[in-house]
DOLUM-517832 format. One record per residue (C-alpha): residue number from 0; residue in one letter; x, y, z. Coordinates in steps of 0.1 Angstrom, whole numbers. Example, Ala and Ser with C-alpha at 12.3 -4.5 7.8 and 13.67 -1.06 7.14 Angstrom:
BEGIN
{rec 0; A; {123; -45; 78}}
{rec 1; S; {137; -11; 71}}
end
This chain:
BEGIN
{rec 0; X; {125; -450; 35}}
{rec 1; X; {127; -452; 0}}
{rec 2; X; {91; -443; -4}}
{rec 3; X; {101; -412; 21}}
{rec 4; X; {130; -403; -6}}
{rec 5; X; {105; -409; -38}}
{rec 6; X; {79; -384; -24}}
{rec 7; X; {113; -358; -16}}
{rec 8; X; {124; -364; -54}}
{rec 9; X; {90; -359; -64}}
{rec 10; X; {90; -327; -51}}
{rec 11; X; {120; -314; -58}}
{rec 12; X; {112; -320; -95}}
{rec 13; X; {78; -304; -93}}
{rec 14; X; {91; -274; -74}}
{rec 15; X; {118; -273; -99}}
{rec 16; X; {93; -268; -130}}
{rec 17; X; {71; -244; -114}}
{rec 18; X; {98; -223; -102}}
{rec 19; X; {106; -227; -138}}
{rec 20; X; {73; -222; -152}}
{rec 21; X; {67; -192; -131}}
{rec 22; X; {98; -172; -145}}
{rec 23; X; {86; -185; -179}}
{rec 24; X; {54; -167; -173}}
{rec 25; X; {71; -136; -152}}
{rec 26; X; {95; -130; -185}}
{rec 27; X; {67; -132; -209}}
{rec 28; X; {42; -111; -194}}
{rec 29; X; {68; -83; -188}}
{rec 30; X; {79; -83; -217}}
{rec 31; X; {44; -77; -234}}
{rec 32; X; {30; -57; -201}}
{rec 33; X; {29; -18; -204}}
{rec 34; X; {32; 4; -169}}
{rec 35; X; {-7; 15; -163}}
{rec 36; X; {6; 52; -156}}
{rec 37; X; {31; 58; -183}}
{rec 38; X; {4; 44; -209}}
{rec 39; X; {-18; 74; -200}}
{rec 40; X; {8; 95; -218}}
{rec 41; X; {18; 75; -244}}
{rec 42; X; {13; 90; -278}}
{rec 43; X; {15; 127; -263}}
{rec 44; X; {36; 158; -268}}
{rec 45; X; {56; 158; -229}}
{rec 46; X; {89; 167; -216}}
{rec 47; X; {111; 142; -196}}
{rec 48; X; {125; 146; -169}}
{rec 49; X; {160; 129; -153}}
{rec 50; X; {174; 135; -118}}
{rec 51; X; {205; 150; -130}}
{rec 52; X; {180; 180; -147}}
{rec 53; X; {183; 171; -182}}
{rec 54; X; {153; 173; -201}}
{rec 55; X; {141; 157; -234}}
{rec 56; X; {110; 174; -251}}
{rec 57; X; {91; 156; -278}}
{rec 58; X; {64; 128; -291}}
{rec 59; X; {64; 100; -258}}
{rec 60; X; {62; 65; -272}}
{rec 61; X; {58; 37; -243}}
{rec 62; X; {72; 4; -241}}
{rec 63; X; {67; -27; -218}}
{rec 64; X; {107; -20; -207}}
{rec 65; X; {116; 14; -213}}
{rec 66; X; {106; 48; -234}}
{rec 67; X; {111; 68; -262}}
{rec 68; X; {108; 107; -269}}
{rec 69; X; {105; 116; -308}}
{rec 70; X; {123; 153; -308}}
{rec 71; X; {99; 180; -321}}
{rec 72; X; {127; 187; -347}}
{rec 73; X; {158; 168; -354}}
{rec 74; X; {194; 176; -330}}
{rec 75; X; {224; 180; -352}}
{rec 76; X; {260; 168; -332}}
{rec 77; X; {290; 190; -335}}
{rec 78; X; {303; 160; -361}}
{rec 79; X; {269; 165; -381}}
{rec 80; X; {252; 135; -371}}
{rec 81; X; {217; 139; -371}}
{rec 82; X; {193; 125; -334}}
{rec 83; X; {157; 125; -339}}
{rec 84; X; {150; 110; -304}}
{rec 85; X; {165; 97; -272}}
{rec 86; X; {159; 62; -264}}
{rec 87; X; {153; 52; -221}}
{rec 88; X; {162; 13; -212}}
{rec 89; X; {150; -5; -184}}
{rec 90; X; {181; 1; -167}}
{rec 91; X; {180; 41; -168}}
{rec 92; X; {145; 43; -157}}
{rec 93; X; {161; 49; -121}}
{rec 94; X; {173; 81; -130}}
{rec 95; X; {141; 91; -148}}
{rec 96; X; {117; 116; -125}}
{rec 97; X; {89; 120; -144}}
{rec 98; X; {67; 125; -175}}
{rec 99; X; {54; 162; -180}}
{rec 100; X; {24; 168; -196}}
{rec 101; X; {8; 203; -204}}
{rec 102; X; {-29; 215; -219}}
{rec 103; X; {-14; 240; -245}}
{rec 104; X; {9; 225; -264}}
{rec 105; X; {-17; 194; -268}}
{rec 106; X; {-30; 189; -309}}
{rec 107; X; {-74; 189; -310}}
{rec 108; X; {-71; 155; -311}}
{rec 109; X; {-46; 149; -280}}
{rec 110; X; {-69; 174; -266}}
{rec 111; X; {-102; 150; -273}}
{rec 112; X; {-78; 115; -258}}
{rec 113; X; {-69; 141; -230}}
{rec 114; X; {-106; 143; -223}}
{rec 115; X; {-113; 109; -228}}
{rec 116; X; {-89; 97; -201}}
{rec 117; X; {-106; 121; -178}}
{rec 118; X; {-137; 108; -179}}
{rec 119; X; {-129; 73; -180}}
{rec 120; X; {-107; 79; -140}}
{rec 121; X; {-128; 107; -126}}
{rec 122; X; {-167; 98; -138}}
{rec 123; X; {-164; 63; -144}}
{rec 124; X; {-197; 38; -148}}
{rec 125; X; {-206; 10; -132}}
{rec 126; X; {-187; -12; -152}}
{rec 127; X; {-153; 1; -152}}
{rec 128; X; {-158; 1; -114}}
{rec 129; X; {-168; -31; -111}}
{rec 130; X; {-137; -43; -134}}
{rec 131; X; {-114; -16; -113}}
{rec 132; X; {-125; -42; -81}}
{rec 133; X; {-122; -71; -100}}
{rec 134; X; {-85; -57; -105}}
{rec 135; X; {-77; -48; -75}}
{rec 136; X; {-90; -78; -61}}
{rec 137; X; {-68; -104; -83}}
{rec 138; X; {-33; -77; -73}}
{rec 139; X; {-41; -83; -38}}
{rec 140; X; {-40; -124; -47}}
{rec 141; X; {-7; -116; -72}}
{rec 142; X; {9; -96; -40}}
{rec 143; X; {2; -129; -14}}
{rec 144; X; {14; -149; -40}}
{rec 145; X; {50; -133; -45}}
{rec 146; X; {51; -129; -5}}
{rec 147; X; {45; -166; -2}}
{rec 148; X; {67; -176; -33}}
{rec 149; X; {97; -156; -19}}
{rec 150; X; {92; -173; 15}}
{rec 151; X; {90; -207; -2}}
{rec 152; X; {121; -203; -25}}
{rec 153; X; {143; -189; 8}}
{rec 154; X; {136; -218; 27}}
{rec 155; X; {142; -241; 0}}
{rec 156; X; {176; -225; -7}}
{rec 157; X; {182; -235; 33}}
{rec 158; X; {174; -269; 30}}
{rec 159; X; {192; -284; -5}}
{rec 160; X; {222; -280; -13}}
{rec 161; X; {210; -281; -50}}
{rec 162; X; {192; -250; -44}}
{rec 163; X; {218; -230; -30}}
{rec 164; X; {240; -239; -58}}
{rec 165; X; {214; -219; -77}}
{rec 166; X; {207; -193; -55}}
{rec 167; X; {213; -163; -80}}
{rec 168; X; {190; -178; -103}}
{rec 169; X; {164; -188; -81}}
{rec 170; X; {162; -151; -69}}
{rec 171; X; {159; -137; -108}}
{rec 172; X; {135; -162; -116}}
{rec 173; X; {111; -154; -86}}
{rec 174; X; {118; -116; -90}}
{rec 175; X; {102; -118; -124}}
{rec 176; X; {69; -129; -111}}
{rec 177; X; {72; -112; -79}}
{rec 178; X; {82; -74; -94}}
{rec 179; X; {58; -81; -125}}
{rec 180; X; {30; -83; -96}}
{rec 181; X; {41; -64; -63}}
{rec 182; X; {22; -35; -48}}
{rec 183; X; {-6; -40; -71}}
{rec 184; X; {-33; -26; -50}}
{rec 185; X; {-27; 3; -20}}
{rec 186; X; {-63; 10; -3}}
{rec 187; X; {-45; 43; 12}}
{rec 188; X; {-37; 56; -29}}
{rec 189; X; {-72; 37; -43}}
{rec 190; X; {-92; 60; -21}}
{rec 191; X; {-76; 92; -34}}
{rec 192; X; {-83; 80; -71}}
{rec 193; X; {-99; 113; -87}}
{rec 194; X; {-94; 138; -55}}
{rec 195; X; {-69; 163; -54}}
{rec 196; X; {-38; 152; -36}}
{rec 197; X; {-3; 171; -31}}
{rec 198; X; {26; 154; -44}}
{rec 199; X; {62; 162; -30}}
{rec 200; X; {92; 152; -54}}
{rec 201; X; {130; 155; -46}}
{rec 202; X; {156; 150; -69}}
{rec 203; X; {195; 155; -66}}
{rec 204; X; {191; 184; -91}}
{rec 205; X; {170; 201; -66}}
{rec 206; X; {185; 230; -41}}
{rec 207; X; {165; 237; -8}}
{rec 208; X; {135; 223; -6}}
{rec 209; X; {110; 198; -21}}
{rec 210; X; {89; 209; -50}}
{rec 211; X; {55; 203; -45}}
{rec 212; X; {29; 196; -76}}
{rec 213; X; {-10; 199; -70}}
{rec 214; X; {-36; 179; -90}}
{rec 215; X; {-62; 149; -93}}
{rec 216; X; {-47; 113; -89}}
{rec 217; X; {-53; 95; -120}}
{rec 218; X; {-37; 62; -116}}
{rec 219; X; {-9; 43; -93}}
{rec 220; X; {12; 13; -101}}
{rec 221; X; {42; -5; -78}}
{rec 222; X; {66; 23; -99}}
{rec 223; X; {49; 55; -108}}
{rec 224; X; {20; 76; -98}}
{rec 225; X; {-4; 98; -123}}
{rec 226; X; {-20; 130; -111}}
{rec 227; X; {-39; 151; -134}}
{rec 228; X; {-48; 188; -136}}
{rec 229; X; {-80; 203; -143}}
{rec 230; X; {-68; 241; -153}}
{rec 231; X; {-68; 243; -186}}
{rec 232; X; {-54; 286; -184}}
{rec 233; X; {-15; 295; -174}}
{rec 234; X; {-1; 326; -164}}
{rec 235; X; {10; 359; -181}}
{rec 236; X; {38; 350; -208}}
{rec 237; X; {70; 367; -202}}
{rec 238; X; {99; 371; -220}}
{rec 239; X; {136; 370; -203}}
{rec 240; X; {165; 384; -224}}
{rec 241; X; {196; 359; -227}}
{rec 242; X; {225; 382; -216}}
{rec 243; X; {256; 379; -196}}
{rec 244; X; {238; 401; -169}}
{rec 245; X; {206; 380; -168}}
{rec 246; X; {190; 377; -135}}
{rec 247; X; {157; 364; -122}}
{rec 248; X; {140; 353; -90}}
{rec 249; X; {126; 319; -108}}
{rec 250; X; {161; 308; -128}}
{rec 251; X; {195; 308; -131}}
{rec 252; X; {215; 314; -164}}
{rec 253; X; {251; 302; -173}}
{rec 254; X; {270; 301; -204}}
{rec 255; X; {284; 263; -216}}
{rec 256; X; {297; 253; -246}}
{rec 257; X; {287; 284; -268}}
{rec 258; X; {255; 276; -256}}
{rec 259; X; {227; 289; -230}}
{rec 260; X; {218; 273; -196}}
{rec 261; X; {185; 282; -183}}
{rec 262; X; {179; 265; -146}}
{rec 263; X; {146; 267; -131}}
{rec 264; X; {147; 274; -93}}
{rec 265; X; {112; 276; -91}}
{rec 266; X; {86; 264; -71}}
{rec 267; X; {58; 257; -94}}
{rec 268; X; {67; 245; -130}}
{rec 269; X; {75; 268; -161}}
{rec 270; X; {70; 261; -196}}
{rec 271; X; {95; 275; -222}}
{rec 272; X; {70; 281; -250}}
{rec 273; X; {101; 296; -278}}
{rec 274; X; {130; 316; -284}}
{rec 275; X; {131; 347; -303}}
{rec 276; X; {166; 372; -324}}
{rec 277; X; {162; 394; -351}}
{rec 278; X; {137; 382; -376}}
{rec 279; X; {136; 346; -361}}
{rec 280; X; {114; 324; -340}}
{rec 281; X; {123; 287; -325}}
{rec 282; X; {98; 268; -309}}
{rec 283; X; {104; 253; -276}}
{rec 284; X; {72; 237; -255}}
{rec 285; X; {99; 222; -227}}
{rec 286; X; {86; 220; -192}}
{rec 287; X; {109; 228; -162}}
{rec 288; X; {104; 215; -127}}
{rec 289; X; {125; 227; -99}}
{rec 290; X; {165; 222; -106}}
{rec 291; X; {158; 214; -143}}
{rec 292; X; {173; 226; -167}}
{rec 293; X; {171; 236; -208}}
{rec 294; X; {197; 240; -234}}
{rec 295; X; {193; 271; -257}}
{rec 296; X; {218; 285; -286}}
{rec 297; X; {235; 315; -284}}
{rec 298; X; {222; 336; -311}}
{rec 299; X; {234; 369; -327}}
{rec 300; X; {221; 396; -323}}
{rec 301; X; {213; 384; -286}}
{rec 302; X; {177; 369; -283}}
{rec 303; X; {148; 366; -259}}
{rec 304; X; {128; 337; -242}}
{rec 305; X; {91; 338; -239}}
{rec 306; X; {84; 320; -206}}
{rec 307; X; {46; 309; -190}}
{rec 308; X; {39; 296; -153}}
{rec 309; X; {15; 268; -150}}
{rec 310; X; {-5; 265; -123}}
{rec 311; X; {-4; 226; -127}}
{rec 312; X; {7; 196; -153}}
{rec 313; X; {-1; 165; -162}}
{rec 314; X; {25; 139; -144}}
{rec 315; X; {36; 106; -143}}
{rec 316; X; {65; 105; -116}}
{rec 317; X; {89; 78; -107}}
{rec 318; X; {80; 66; -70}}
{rec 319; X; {115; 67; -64}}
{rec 320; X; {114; 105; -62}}
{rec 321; X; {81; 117; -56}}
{rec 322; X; {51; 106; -29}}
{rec 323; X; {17; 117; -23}}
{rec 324; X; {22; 137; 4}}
{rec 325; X; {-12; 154; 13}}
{rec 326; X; {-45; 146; 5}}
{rec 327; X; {-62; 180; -11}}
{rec 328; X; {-95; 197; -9}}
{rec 329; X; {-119; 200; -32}}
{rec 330; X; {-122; 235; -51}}
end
């Protein structure tokens, strides 16, 4: 008997510490880790998307818990206060829909990375492939790993009473690990890697249905999903007068605040390239998706928009509101 309750001690201990360890390790590596789609725009000029519509334009910088856009120019607050970027924690990243990027308003050298990240996903040698199933080989032992680590921890919450005293922080601990290495490998997503797919995204901003965005997939992690475009040319530029009578098949303009609403409704996304009154010019470069939306000043005398349709963009979406929904065909 007593040896029967040394070997039980033993192992309560030792399942302690590595329970421990592992959320030790879990913490550490996700606070250092970066997400393997988001990195592919880090550094970039992009426009951010949120489910509500609201957009942020600007330099994307990428952190191992959340994001940060540098604004083209700094925003002045009604109380003068001067923003020169929004800041995205951890905890907001469930409202965030995606990452929008777009050929033209790249700089040379954005444009040279830009090509560098194409040939390293769609042409890659021998050895990136071999490292790619190297990879994908240690996710799939990660993924058994958290399966088999959130089995063990639920039926050792059953069976002590020590455990389920610490139930709550049992669970954060094991999450740590298990979310830092879930879904890392999806054999339906890794065979699509540089073919054209068809991703559908829904957000609550959205009227009607789905919007649908075309392109190359790139990359795929547990949270987000990368597609790339290869047209490098956009549409016709068009300019859009910002009146009180406006109308248009592809948006929707209100008046808020002394200031302009302009709502795409579109099906395909728009770039606002600038605003023009009188002798004076404002640069834009803010991408639109379906539902989103852009704030623009109301100027005197009353101004114009110049407006371009892309054929596609550059995207990292949130899994949470988009899916690759159809495999494409090759042009």
């Amino acid at each position: 008997m007593e040896a029967g309750a040394s070997l039980f001690t033993d192992l309560f201990w030792a399942t302690l510490a590595f329970i421990f360890l592992a959320g030790i390790i879990g913490t550490v590596i996700g606070r250092r880790q970066k997400d393997r789609c988001l990195k592919l725009l880090d550094d970039f000029h992009v426009t951010l998307t949120r489910n509500s519509g609201e957009v942020f334009w600007g330099d994307l910088r990428v952190y191992p818990q959340g994001l940060e856009v540098q604004f083209d120019n700094p925003h002045a607050t009604r109380l003068g206060a001067q923003k020169s970027g929004v800041l995205i924690y951890e905890k907001e990243l469930g409202d965030f829909v995606g990452v929008l990027r777009t050929f033209s308003e790249l700089t040379q050298a954005e444009k040279i990375q830009r090509e560098d990240q194409v040939v390293a996903r769609f042409r890659p040698g021998p050895m990136r492939r071999f490292l790619r199933g190297m990879r994908n080989w240690v996710g799939t032992v990660q993924d058994a790993f958290g399966q088999a680590l959130s089995l063990f921890l639920g039926q050792m919450q059953k069976s002590n009473v020590v455990f389920k005293n610490q139930k709550s922080n049992m669970q954060n601990m094991g999450n740590q690990l298990i979310g830092f290495t879930g879904n890392a490998w999806e054999p339906m997503l890794e065979r699509l890697l540089g073919k054209p797919v068809v991703v559908e995204l829904k957000t609550e901003a959205m009227v009607g249905e789905p919007m649908s965005l075309s392109g190359y997939l790139a990359e795929y992690s547990s949270k987000y999903i990368a597609i790339f475009t290869t047209h490098k040319d956009q549409g016709e530029a068009l300019s859009l007068n910002l009146s009180a009578g406006f109308t248009h098949p592809e948006f929707d303009l209100t008046e808020a605040d002394g200031k302009w609403l302009l709502k795409s409704k579109a099906l395909r996304p728009w770039i606002i390239e600038k605003q023009e009154w009188g002798d004076n010019t404002k640069d834009v470069g803010s991408i639109l998706t379906k539902g989103s939306a852009v704030v623009l000043p109301q100027t005197e005398p009353p101004g114009v928009v110049w407006v371009r349709e892309l054929k596609e963009v550059d995207a990292v979406l949130s899994r949470a509101h988009a899916v690759v929904r159809y495999s494409g065909a090759q042009n």
